[in-house]
C-alpha positions as CSV (number, residue, x, y, z in Angstrom):
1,X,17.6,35.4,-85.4
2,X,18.9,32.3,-83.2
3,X,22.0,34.2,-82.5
4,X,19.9,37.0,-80.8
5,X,18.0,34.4,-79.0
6,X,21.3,33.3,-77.9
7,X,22.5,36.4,-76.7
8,X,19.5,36.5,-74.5
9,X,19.8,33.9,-73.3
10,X,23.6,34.0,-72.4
11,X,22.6,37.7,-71.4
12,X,20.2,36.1,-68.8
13,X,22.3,33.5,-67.6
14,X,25.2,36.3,-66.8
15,X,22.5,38.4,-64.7
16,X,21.5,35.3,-62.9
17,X,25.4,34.0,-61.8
18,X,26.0,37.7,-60.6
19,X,23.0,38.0,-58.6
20,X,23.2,34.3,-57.5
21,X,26.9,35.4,-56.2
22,X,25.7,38.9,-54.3
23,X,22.1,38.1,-53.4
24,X,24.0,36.7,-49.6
25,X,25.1,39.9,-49.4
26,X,21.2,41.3,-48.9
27,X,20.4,38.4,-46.4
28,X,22.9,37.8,-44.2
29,X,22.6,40.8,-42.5
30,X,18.8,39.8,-42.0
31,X,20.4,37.1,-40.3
32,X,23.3,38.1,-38.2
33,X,21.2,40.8,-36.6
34,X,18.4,38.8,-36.2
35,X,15.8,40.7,-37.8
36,X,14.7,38.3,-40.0
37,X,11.4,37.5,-37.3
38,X,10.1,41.5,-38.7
39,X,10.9,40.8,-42.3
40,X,10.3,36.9,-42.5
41,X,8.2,37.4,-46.2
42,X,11.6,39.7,-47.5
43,X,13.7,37.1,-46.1
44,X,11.9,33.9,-47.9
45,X,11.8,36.3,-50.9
46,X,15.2,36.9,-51.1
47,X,15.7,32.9,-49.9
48,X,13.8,32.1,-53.7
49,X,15.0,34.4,-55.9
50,X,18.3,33.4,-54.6
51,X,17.2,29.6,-55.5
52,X,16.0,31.0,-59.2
53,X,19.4,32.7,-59.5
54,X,21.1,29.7,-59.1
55,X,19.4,27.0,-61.4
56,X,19.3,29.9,-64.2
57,X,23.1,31.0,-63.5
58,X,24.1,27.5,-63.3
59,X,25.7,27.5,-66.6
60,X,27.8,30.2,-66.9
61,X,31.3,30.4,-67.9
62,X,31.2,26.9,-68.9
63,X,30.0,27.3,-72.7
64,X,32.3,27.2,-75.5
């Protein structure tokens, strides 16, 4: 069982670098066309799940 748990788990942290890495991708735009005045809630949104992605995909790559 703790070797499903830690597939999860490394699962989840995999999901969370990747996104961490392309979530700019979604934003930026918002920003270089400076539309992020009509969609300021999508843009802080995307700004925090962007944060979340980070902290969880923190770790990955580095295990052993």
């Amino acid at each position: 069982m703790g070797t499903l748990a830690g597939g999860v788990a490394k699962s989840v942290r995999l999901l969370a670098f990747w996104l961490a890495t392309f979530l700019p991708v979604t934003y930026l735009p918002l920003v270089a066309t400076d539309a992020v005045g009509d969609h300021a809630a999508a843009f802080v949104g995307l700004l925090a799940l962007h944060a979340v992605t980070i902290l969880v995909g923190h770790g990955y790559g580095s295990e052993n």
